[in-house]
C-alpha positions in Angstrom: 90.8 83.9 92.0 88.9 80.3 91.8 92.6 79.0 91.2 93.8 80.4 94.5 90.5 79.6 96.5 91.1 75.9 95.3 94.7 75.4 95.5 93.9 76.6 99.5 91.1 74.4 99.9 93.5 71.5 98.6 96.1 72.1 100.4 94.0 72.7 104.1 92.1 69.4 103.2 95.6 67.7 102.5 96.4 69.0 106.0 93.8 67.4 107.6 94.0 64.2 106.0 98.0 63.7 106.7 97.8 65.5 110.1 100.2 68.6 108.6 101.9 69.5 105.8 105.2 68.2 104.3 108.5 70.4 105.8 106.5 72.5 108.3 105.8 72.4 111.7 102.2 73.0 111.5 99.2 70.2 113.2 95.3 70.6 111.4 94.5 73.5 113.2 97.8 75.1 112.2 96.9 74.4 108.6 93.8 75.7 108.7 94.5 78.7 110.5 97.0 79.4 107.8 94.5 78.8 104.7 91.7 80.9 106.2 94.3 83.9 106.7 95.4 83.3 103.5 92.1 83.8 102.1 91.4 86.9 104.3 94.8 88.4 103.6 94.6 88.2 99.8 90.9 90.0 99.9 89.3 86.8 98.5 87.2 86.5 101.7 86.6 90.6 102.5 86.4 91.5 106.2 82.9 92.3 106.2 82.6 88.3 104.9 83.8 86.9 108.0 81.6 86.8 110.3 78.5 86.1 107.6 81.0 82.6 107.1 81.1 82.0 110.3 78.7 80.2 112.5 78.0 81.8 115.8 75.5 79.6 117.4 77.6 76.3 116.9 80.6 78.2 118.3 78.7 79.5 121.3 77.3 76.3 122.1 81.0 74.6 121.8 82.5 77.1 123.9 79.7 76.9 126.4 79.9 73.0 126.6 83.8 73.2 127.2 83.1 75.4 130.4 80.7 73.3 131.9 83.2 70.1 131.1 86.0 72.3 132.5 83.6 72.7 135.8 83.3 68.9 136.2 87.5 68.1 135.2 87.9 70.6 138.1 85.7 69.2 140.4 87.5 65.7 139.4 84.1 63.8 139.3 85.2 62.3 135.9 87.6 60.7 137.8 85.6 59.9 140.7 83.0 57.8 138.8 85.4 56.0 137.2 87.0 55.1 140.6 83.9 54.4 141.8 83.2 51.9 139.0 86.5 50.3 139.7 85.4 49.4 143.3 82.8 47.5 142.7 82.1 43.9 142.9 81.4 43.0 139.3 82.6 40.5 137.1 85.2 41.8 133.8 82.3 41.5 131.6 79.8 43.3 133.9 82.7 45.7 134.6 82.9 46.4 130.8 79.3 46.7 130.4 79.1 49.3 133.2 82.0 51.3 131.6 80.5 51.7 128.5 77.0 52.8 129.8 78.8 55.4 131.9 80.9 56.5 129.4 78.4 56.6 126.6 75.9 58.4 129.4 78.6 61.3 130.3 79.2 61.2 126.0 75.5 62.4 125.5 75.6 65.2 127.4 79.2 66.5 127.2 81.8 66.2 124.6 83.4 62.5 124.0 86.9 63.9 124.2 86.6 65.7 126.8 84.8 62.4 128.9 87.9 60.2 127.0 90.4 62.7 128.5 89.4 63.1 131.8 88.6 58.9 132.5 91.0 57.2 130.5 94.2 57.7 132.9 92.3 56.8 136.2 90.6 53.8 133.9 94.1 52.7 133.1 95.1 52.4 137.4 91.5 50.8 138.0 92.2 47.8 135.7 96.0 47.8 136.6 94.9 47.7 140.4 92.5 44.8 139.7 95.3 43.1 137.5 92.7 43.2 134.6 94.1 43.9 130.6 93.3 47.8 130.5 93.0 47.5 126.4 89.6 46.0 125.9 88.4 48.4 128.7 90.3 51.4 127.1 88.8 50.5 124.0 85.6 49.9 124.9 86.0 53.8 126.2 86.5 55.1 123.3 84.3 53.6 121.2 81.4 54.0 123.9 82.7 58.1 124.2 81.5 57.8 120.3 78.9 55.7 119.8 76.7 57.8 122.9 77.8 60.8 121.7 75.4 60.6 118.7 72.7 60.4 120.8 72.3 64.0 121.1 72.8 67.0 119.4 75.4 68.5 121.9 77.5 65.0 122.5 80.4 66.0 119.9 80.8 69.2 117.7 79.8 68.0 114.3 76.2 67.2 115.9 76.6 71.2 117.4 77.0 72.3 114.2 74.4 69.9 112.3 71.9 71.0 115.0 72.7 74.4 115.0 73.1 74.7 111.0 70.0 72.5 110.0 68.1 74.1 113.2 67.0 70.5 114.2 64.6 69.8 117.0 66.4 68.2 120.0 63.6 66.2 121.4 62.8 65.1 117.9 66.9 64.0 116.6 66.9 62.4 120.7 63.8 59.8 119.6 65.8 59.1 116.1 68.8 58.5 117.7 68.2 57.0 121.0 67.2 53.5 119.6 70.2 53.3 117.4 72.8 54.5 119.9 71.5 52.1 122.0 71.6 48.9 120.6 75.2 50.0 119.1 76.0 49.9 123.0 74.6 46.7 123.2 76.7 45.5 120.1 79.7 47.2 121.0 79.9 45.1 124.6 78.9 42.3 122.4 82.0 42.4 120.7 84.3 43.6 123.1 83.3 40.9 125.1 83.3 38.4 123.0 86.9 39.1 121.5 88.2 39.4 125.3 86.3 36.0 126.5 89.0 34.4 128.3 91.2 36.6 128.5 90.6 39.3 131.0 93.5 38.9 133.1 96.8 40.7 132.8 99.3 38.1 132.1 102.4 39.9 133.1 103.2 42.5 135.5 102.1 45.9 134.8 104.5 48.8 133.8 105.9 51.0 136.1 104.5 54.2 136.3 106.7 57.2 135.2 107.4 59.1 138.4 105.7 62.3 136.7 102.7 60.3 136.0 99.3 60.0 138.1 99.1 56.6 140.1 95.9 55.1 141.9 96.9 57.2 144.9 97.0 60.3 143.5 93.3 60.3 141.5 91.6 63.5 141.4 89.5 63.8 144.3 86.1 64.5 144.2 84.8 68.2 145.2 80.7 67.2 145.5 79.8 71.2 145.4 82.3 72.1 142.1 80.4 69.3 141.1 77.3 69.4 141.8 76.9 73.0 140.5 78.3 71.5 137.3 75.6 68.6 136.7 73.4 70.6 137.5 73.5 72.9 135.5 74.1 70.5 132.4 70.6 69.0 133.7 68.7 72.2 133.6 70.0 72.7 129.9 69.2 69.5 128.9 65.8 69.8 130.0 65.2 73.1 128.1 66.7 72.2 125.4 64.1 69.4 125.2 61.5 71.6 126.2 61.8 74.9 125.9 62.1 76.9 122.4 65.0 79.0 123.1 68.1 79.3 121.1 70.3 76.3 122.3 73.6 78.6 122.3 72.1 80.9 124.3 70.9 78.9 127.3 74.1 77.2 127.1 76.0 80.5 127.2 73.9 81.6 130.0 74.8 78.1 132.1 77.9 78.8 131.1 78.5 82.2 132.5 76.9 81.4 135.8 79.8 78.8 136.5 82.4 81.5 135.4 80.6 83.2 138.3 82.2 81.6 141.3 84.1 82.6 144.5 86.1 79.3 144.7 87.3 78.2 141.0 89.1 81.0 138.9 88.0 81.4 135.7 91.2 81.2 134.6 91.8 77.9 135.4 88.3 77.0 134.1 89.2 78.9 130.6 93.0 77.3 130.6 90.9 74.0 129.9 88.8 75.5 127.1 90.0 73.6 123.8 90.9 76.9 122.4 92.5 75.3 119.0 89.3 73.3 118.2 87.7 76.8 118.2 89.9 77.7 116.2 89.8 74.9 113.6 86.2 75.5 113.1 86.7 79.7 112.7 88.8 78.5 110.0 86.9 75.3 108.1 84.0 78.0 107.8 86.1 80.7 106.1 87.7 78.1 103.9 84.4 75.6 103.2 82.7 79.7 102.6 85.5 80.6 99.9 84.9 77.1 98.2 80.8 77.7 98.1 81.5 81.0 96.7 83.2 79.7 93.3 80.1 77.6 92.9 82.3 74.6 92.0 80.6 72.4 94.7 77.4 73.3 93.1 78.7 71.9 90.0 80.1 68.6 91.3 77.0 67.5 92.8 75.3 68.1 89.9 77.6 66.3 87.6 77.8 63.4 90.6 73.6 63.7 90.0 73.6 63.4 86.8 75.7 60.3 87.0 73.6 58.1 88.7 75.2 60.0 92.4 72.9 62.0 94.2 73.9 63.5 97.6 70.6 64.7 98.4 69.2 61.0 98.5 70.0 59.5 102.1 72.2 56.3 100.5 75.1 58.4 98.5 75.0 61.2 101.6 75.5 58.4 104.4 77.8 56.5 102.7 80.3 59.5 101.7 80.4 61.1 104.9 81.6 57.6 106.3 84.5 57.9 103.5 85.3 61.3 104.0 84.6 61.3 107.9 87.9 58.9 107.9 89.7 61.1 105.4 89.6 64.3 106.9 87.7 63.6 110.1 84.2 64.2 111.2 84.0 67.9 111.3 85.4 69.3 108.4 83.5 66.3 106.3 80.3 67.7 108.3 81.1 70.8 106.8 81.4 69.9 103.1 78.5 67.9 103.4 76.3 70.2 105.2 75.0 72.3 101.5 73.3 69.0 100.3 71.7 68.0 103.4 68.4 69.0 102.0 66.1 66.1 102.8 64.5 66.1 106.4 66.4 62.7 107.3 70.0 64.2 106.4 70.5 66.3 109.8 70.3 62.6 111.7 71.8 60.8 109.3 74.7 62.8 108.7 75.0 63.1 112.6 75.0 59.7 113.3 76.9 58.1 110.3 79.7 60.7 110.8 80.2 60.2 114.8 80.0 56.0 114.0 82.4 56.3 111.1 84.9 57.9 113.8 85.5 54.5 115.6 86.9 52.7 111.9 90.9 53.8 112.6 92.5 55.3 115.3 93.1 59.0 113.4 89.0 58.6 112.8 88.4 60.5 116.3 89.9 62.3 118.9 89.1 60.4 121.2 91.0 57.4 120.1 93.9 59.5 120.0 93.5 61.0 123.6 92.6 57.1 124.8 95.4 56.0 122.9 97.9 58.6 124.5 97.1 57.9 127.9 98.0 54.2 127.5 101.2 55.1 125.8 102.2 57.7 129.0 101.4 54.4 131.3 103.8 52.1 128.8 100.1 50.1 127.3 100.9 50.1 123.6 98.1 49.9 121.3 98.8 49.9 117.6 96.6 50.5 115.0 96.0 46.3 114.3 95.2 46.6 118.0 92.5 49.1 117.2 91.3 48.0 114.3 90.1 44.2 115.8 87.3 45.9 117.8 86.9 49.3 116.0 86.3 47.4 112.6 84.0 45.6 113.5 82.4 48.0 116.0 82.2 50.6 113.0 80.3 48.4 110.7 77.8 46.6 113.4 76.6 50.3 114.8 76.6 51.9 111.3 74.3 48.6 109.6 72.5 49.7 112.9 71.8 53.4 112.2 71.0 52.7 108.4 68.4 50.2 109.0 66.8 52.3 111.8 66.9 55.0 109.6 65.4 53.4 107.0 62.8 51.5 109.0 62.0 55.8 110.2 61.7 56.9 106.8 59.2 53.7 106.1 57.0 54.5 108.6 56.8 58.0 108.6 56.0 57.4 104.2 
C-alpha cells in the first residue's frame, strides 16, 4: 500500500511541476483530482478519512473571499480604479509607483489573481491610450499582486491555509509582515524603474485590438452600490479579523452569504466567477499530502535530512526549501508539504512570506504571472520568459533578502 500511496504522490507532484501529464489531456487540478480519487477508490484513504484530511476553515475562507472578489468584478470597480489611475496627471515613474501601491493594497485584502485578472486588460488600454510600453507596468502588476499579498493572512491561499492551519494571530502575522512587504514595494519600483529609465514610451504603434476583445471604450463601468456593499463588507472583516476572536472562516462566510443576499446581482452570476478548480486542487492536495503523512515516510526524511546537518524545523533550511519547491510545484502544494515541520513560532510567517516572494522568480511561479501574461498575449504584447525574468529575478531576490533579514532582525529582538 506505501508503494501505491507513493507512486500517486509522484506522479500528482510530477503533474504539478510539468503543468500535466505526458499523453493526457489533464491541467494540475485534473491531476490532482485524479490522484486523490485514486486513493479514495482503492480504500487507501477510507471515506470516513476524507473529511478529517481535509481542511474546512481554509476552504471556507477561500470560498468566502472569491464571493466578495466576485462582488467587486461585478460591480467593475477593479476596472474603475485602474481607469482612474490612468487619468491622472502623473509622470511614468509616479504612474508606476501608484500602480503598484494600488495593486499591492487591493492584493492584501483580496486574492492577487483575482486583482491580476480583473486590472490587467483595462491596464493594458490605459498605457496603450497614453502611448506608454504596457510591460514594465504589466509587470510591475504582477509582481506588486504578490509581493502585497503577503501582507496578510487572506491576500493568497497558501497564507489562508498557513493562517488557518498554524491558527496564527492576524494582527500579530500583519506587524511581521507589514515592514517587509513594504519596503519590497519600495524595491520592486526601484527596479522597475530603474530598468525602464528612458524608456517609457511605446516606440511603435500599438496592436490592433481583436474585434472580440475589450478596448478603452468598452471598460467595465463602475456600479458605486454593487460596490460599495462589496468594500464594505471586506472592511468590516478586516477589522474583526484584527480584532475580534472569532473563527476567520466564519465571519468571512457570514460576509459572504450576505452579498449572495441581493435583489440586483444573481447569485449565479456571482458563483459562475467562483474559482471552482482551485477548490478543487486543494480538496485534492489534502487527500493526497494526508495519504503521504500516513506512511510516515515524511517523518522519516526529515529526520534523516536532521541528522545530516538539514533541519526543517530551524527557520534557514524551512525558508530556503519552500523557495525551491515553491517554484517546482508552486506555492500551495509546497505550503502543504511543508506545513508538518512548521513547528517553531517564526515558521507560519516565514513560510508565508518566502513562499508568496518566491512566486515572482519565473513566470509558471504564480498565477498571477500567467493571468498578467495572458492578457498581454490576447492584446498581441508578447512577454517571454527572458522578458520576465529581467525584473522578476531580481525582484525575487531583493524582497526575499528583505523578508530574511526582517525576520531575523524579529527573532533577535524578541530573544
Amino acid at each position: 500500500m506505501t508503494f501505491f500511496v507513493v507512486t500517486v504522490f509522484l506522479l500528482v507532484y510530477l503533474g504539478m511541476l510539468l503543468g500535466g501529464l505526458p499523453f493526457l489531456q489533464l491541467d494540475r487540478t485534473g491531476v490532482v483530482l485524479l490522484g486523490a480519487i485514486a486513493l479514495v477508490a482503492s480504500e487507501t484513504v477510507p471515506m470516513d478519512q476524507v473529511w478529517r484530511a481535509i481542511h474546512l476553515p481554509t476552504l471556507a475562507l477561500l470560498f468566502s473571499f472569491m464571493v466578495i472578489s466576485a462582488q467587486l468584478r461585478l460591480g467593475g470597480f477593479y476596472g474603475w480604479a485602474v481607469g482612474r489611475l490612468g487619468r491622472l496627471d502623473l509622470s511614468p515613474p509616479a504612474l508606476l509607483g501608484a500602480l503598484i501601491a494600488v495593486a499591492a493594497g487591493l492584493s492584501a485584502v483580496f486574492s492577487n489573481d483575482i486583482v491580476c485578472l480583473a486590472m490587467a486588460p483595462v491596464l493594458v488600454e490605459v498605457c496603450l491610450d497614453r502611448r506608454l510600453d504596457p510591460i514594465p507596468y504589466l509587470l510591475s502588476l504582477a509582481c506588486a499582486a504578490n509581493v502585497g499579498s503577503a501582507a496578510t493572512l487572506i491576500g493568497n491561499p497558501q497564507n489562508m491555509l498557513i493562517g488557518e492551519t498554524l491558527a496564527l494571530s492576524f494582527a500579530e502575522y500583519l506587524l511581521v509582515a507589514a515592514i517587509p512587504v513594504m519596503l519590497g514595494l519600495i524595491v520592486t519600483w526601484g527596479i522597475v524603474a530603474g530598468l525602464t529609465r528612458g524608456r517609457w514610451q511605446l516606440r511603435a504603434s500599438p496592436p490592433e485590438p481583436p474585434t472580440h476583445e475589450r478596448t478603452a471604450e468598452h471598460w467595465p463601468t463602475l456600479n458605486r452600490w454593487q460596490s460599495i456593499k462589496g468594500l464594505t463588507v471586506a472592511t468590516v472583516l478586516f477589522a474583526g479579523f484584527l480584532f475580534i476572536p472569532w473563527p476567520r472562516a466564519l465571519m468571512a462566510l457570514a460576509g459572504a452569504a450576505l452579498l449572495l443576499t441581493s435583489r440586483r446581482l444573481h447569485s449565479f452570476r456571482m458563483l459562475g466567477l467562483v474559482d471552482w478548480q482551485l477548490l478543487v486542487l486543494f480538496i485534492g492536495l489534502f487527500i493526497v499530502n494526508h495519504a503521504l503523512q500516513q506512511t510516515g515516510l515524511p517523518a522519516q526524511a526529515v529526520a534523516a535530512l536532521a541528522t545530516q546537518g538539514v533541519d526543517l524545523h530551524a527557520p534557514t533550511p524551512l525558508f530556503v526549501t519552500s523557495f525551491l519547491l515553491s517554484n517546482l510545484v508552486s506555492n500551495v502544494p509546497a505550503v502543504m508539504l511543508l506545513l508538518p515541520v512548521a513547528t517553531d513560532p517564526i515558521s507560519g510567517p516565514l513560510l508565508a512570506l518566502s513562499s508568496t516572494l518566491a512566486g515572482n522568480l519565473l513566470i509558471v511561479g504564480s498565477i498571477a504571472n500567467i493571468i498578467v501574461i495572458q492578457a498581454a498575449d490576447r492584446r498581441g504584447i508578447r512577454i517571454d520568459w527572458r522578458g520576465h525574468a529581467r525584473i522578476g529575478v531580481p525582484v525575487t531576490l531583493a524582497t526575499l533578502a528583505i523578508a530574511a533579514l526582517a525576520l531575523w532582525l524579529g527573532q533577535r529582538l524578541d530573544g
